[in-house]
C-alpha positions as CSV (number, residue, x, y, z in Angstrom):
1,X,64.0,122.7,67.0
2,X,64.2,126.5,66.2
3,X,65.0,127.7,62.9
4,X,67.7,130.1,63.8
5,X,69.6,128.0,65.8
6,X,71.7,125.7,64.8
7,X,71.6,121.8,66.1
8,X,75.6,121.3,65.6
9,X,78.5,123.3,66.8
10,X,79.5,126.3,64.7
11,X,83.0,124.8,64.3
12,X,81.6,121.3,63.2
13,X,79.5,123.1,60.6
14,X,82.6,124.6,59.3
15,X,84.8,121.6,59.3
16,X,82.1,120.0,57.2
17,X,81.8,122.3,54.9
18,X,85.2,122.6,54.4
19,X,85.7,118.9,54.1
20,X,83.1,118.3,51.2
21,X,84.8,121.4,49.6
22,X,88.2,119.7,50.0
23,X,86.7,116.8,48.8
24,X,84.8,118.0,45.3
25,X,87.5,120.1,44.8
26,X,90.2,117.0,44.8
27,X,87.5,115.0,42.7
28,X,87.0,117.4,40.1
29,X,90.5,117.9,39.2
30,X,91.8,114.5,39.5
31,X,88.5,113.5,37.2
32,X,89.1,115.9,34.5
33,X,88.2,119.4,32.7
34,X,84.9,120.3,31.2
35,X,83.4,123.6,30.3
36,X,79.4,124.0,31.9
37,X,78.6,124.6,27.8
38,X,80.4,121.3,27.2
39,X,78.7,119.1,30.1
40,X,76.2,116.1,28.7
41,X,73.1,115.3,30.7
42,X,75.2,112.4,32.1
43,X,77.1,115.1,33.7
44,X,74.5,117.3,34.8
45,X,72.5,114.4,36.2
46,X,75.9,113.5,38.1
47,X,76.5,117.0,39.9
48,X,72.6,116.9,40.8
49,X,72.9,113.3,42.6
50,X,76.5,114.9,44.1
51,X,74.9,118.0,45.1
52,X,72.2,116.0,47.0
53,X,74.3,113.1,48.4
54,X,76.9,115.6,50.0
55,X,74.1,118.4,51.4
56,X,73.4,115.8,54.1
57,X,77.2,115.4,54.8
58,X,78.1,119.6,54.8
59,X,75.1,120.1,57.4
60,X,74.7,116.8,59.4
61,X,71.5,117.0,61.2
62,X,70.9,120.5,61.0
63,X,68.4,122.1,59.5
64,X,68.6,125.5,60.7
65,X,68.5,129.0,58.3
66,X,71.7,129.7,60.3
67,X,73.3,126.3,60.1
68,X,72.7,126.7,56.1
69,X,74.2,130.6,56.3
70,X,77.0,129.1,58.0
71,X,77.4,126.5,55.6
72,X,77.5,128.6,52.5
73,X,79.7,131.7,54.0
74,X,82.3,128.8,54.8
75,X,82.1,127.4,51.1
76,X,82.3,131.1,49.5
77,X,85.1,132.1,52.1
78,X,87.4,128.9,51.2
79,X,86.6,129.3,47.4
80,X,88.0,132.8,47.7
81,X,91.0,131.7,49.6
82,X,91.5,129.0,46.9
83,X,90.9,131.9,44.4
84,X,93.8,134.0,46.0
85,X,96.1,131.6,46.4
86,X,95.7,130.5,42.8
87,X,96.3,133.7,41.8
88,X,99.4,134.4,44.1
89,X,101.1,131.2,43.6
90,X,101.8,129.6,40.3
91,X,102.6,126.4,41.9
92,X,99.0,126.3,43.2
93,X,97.0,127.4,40.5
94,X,99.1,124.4,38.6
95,X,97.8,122.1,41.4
96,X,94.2,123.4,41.5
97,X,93.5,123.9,38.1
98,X,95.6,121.9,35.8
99,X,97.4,122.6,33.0
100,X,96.8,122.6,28.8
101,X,96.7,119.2,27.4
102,X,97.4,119.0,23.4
103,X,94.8,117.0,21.9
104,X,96.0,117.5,18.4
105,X,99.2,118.2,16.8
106,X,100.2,118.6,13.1
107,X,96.6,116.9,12.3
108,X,96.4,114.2,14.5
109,X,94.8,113.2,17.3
110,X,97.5,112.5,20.6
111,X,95.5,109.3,21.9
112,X,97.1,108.9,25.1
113,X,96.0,112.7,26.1
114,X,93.0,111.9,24.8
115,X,92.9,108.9,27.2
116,X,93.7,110.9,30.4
117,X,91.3,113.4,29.5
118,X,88.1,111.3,28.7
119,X,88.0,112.6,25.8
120,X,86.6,110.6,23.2
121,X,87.3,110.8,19.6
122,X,83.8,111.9,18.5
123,X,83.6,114.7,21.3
124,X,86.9,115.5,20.3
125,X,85.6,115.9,16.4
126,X,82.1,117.3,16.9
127,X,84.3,120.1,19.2
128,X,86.1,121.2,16.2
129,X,83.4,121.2,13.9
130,X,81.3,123.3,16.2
131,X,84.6,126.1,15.7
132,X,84.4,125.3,11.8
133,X,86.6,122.8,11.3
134,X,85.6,120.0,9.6
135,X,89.0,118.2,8.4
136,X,91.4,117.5,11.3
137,X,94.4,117.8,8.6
138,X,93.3,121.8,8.9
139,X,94.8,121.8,12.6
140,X,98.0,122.5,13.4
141,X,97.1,122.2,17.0
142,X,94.3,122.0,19.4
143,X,94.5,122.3,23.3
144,X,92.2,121.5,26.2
145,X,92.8,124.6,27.8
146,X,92.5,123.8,32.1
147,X,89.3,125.9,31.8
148,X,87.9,122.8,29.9
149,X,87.1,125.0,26.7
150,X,89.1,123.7,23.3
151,X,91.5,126.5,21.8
152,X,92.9,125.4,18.1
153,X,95.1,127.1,16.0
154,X,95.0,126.1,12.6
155,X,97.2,125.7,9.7
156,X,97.9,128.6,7.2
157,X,96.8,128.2,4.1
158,X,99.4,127.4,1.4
159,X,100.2,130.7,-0.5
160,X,101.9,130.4,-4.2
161,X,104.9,132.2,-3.8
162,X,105.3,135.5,-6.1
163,X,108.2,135.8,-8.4
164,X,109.9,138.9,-10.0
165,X,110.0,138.7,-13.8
């Protein structure tokens, strides 16, 4: 073995890559939106055990510096191109990154979103109270944006009304 050439066809190396790219990509959205701030050891333990399982899968037997160049320049070329063609088409950005769910409306929680987004109702909470909120009857609405991070816009404040004497 030499350590600057690579033990499987370029073009194989490629279609790996972009296959395990495809595939986290797919997985990802289909599985739901979470901000890196917002991720819980579960998750982080998840992506390590992912990031491990699929190296062996993007470069197959090879363990060559340019087998690994390959590797990567294919993942950052096809995450630009995804990048582009988010950002050209609305369609596709819909498709590859989702759109706004409501999580809260008028001061209560809209379970089934909070269903299909694995949201539970304590993350939900301990969310707004990290933004200041501690009384769900203050928000007129909070949104998982497709970013994963939580906007809310809350309810105004009751003002007396003046009169004219």
């Amino acid at each position: 073995m030499h350590w600057w050439l690579p033990e499987i066809p370029v073009g194989e190396k490629i279609l790996r890559s972009l296959i395990v790219y495809s595939f986290l990509l797919i997985m990802f959205r289909l599985l739901g939106k979470r901000e890196v701030a917002q991720m819980t050891v579960f998750d982080l333990v998840v992506l390590l055990i992912l990031s491990n399982v699929l190296q062996n899968a993007m470069i197959g037997p090879d363990n060559s510096v340019t087998g690994g160049l390959i590797g990567a320049a294919t993942i950052l070329a096809i995450n630009w191109a995804v990048g582009r063609a988010a950002f050209s088409s609305r369609w596709f950005e819909k498709a590859v990154e989702g759109v706004p769910t409501l999580l809260v409306h008028s001061g209560e929680m809209v379970l089934p979103n909070l269903r299909r987004t694995n949201i539970s109702r304590e993350e939900l909470l301990s969310n707004l109270r990290s933004q200041g909120i501690f009384d769900l009857e203050e928000v007129r609405a909070a949104v998982l944006e497709p970013s994963g991070k939580l906007s809310v816009l809350k309810k105004e404040a009751s003002r007396p009304t003046e009169t004219s004497h």
